[in-house]
C-alpha positions as CSV (number, residue, x, y, z in Angstrom):
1,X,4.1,-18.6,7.4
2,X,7.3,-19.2,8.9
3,X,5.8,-20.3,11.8
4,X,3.5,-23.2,10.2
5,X,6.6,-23.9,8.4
6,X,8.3,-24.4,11.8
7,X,5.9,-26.4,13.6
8,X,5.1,-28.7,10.4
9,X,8.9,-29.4,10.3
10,X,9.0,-30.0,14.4
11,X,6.4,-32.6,13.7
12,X,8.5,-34.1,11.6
13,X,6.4,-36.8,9.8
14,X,6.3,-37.1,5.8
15,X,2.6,-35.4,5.3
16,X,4.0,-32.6,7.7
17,X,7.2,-32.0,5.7
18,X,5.7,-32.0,2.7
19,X,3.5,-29.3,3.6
20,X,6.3,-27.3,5.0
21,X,7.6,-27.8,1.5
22,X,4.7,-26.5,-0.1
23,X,4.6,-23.3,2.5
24,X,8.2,-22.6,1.9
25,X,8.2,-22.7,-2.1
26,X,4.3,-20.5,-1.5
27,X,3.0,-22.9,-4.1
28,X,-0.7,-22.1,-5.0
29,X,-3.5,-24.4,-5.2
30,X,-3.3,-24.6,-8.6
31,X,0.1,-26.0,-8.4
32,X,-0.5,-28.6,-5.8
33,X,-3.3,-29.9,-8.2
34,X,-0.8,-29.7,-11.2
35,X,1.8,-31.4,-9.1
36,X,-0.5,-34.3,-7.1
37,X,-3.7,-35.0,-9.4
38,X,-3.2,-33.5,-13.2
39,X,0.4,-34.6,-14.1
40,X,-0.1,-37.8,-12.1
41,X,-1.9,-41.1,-13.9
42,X,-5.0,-42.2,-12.3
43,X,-3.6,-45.1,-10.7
44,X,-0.8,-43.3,-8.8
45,X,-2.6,-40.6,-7.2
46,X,-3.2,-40.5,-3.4
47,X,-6.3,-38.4,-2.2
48,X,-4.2,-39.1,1.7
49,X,-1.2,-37.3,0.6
50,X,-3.2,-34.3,-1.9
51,X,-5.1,-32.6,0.6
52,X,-3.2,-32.1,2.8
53,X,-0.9,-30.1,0.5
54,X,-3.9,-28.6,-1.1
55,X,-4.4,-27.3,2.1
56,X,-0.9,-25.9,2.9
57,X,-1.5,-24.0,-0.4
58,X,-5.2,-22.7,0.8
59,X,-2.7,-21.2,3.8
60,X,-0.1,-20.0,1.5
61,X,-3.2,-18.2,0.2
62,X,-4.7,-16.8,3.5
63,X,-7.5,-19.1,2.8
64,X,-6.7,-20.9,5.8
65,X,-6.0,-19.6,9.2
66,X,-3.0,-21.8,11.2
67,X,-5.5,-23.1,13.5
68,X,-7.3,-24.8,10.4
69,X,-4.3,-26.2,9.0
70,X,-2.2,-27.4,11.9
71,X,-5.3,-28.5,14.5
72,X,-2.9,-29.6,17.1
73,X,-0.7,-26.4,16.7
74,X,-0.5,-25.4,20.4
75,X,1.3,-28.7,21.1
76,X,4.4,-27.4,19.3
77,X,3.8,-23.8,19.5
78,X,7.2,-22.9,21.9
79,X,8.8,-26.2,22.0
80,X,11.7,-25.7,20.0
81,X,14.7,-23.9,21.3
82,X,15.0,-21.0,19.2
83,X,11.2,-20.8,20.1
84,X,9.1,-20.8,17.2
85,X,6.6,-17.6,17.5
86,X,8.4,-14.6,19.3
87,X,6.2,-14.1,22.6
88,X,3.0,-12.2,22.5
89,X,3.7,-8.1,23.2
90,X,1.0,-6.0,24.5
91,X,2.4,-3.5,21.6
92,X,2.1,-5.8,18.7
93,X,-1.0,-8.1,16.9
94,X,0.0,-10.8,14.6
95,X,-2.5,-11.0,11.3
96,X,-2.5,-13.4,7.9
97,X,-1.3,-11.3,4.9
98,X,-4.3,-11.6,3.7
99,X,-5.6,-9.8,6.9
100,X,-2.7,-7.1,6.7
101,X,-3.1,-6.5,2.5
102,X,-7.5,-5.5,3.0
103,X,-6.5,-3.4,6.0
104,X,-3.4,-1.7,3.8
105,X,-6.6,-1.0,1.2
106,X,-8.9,-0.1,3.5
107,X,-6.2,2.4,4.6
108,X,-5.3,3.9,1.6
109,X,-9.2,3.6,0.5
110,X,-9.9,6.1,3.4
111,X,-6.8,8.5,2.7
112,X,-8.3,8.5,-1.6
113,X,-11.7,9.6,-0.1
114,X,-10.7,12.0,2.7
115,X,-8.9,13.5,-0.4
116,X,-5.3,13.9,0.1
117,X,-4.0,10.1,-0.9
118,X,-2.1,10.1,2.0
119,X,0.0,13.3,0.9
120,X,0.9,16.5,2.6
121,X,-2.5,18.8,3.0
122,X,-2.8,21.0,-0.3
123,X,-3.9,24.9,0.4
124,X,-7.2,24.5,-1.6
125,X,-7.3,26.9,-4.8
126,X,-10.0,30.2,-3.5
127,X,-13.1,30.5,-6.2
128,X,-13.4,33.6,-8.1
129,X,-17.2,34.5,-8.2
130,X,-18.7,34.7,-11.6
131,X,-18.3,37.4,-13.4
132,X,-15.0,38.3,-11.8
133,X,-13.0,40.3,-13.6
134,X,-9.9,38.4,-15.1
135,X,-8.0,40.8,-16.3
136,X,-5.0,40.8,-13.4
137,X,-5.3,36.8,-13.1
138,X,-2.4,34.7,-15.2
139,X,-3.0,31.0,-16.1
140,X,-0.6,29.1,-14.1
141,X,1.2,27.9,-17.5
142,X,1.7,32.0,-17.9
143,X,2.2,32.7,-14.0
144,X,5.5,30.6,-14.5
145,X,6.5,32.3,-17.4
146,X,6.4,35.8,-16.0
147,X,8.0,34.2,-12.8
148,X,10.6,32.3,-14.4
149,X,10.3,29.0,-12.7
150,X,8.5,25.7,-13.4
151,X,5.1,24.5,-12.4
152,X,6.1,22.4,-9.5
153,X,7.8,25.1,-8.0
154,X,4.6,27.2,-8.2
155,X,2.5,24.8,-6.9
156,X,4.9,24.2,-3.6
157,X,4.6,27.7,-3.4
158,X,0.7,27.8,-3.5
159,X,0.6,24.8,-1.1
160,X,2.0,26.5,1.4
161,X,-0.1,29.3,1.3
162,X,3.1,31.6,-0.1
163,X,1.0,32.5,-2.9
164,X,-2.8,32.2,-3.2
165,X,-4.2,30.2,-6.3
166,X,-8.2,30.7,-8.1
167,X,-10.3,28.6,-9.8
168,X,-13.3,29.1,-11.5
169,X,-16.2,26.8,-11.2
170,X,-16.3,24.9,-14.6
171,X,-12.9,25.9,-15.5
172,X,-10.5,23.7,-14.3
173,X,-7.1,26.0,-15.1
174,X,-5.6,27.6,-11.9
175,X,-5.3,31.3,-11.7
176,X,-2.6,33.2,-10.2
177,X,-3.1,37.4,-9.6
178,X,-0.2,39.5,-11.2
179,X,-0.8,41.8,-8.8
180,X,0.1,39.9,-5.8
181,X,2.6,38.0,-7.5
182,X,4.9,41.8,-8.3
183,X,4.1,42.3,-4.8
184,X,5.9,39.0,-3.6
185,X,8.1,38.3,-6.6
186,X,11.6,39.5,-4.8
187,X,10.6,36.8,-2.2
188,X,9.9,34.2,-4.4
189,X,12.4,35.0,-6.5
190,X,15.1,34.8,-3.6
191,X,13.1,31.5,-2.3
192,X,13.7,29.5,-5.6
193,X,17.5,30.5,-6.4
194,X,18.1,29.7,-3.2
195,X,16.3,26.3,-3.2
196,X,14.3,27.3,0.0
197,X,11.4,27.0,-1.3
């Protein structure tokens, strides 16, 4: 945006500042039609001066690419001094927000459905075959109580593979085994008063 700001401004005529107004202040479409056609009497309005700034809010938008709004672009694309678009790097791609905001939800689309949101890798829970026998397994809500920490803390724990958690299909508490947890408790216990964990 800075950039169509720049050149419109470089152009310097009235239509061209105006929409470099309209760019700057990111007004929508809506507002340009508020500003040039609704809150104007019928007599006063100019179609020559509206859409033009109808279409410097279609850019603001990402509805309209530089090229379409500014046709003769190129001719003022490095003339000022302070040059007006930073030269092209073979490292870096220039894109509309519009562009940049679907790829950013494309992204984070693909990281939902690969299944880890973009977070660290979880240590996926192990599944107890039915019928198991439950008897040595504590409810993680219990597992912390016999520990004597809190759930988060548990759950680092298990993501890390420090202590292995169970499910059970069509249960959807996670299981920790006493056994392995006496086993391991003067580690873990050492591990969370110190904060190491």
């Amino acid at each position: 945006m800075q950039e169509a700001v720049a050149i419109l401004k470089l152009k310097g005529d009235d239509t061209s500042l105006a929409q470099a107004r309209v760019i700057s202040l990111r007004y929508t479409e809506m507002v340009v039609f508020a500003c040039y056609i609704k809150e104007v009497k019928e007599e006063d309005r100019d179609d020559g001066i509206y859409f033009p700034m109808r279409d410097a809010a279609r850019f603001v938008e990402g509805r309209l690419t530089l090229e379409e709004l500014i046709p003769d672009y190129m001719d003022y694309w490095k003339t000022s001094p302070a040059t007006i678009v930073p030269e092209e790097r073979e490292d870096m791609i220039a894109l509309p927000r519009s562009e940049w905001n679907a790829l950013v939800r494309r992204v984070r689309n693909l990281e939902r459905l690969a299944g880890n949101g973009g977070r660290k890798e979880r240590k996926p829970a192990e599944w107890l075959p039915p019928g198991a026998d439950m008897s040595g397994m504590m409810t993680q809500a219990r597992a912390c109580e016999y520990i004597g920490c809190d759930k988060d803390t548990i759950k680092r724990w298990a993501d890390r593979g420090t202590l292995r958690r169970y499910g059970r299909k069509g249960d959807r508490r996670v299981y920790y085994s006493r056994g392995e947890i006496d086993e391991k408790m003067p580690g873990l216990r050492a591990n969370w008063k110190g904060h190491a964990s």
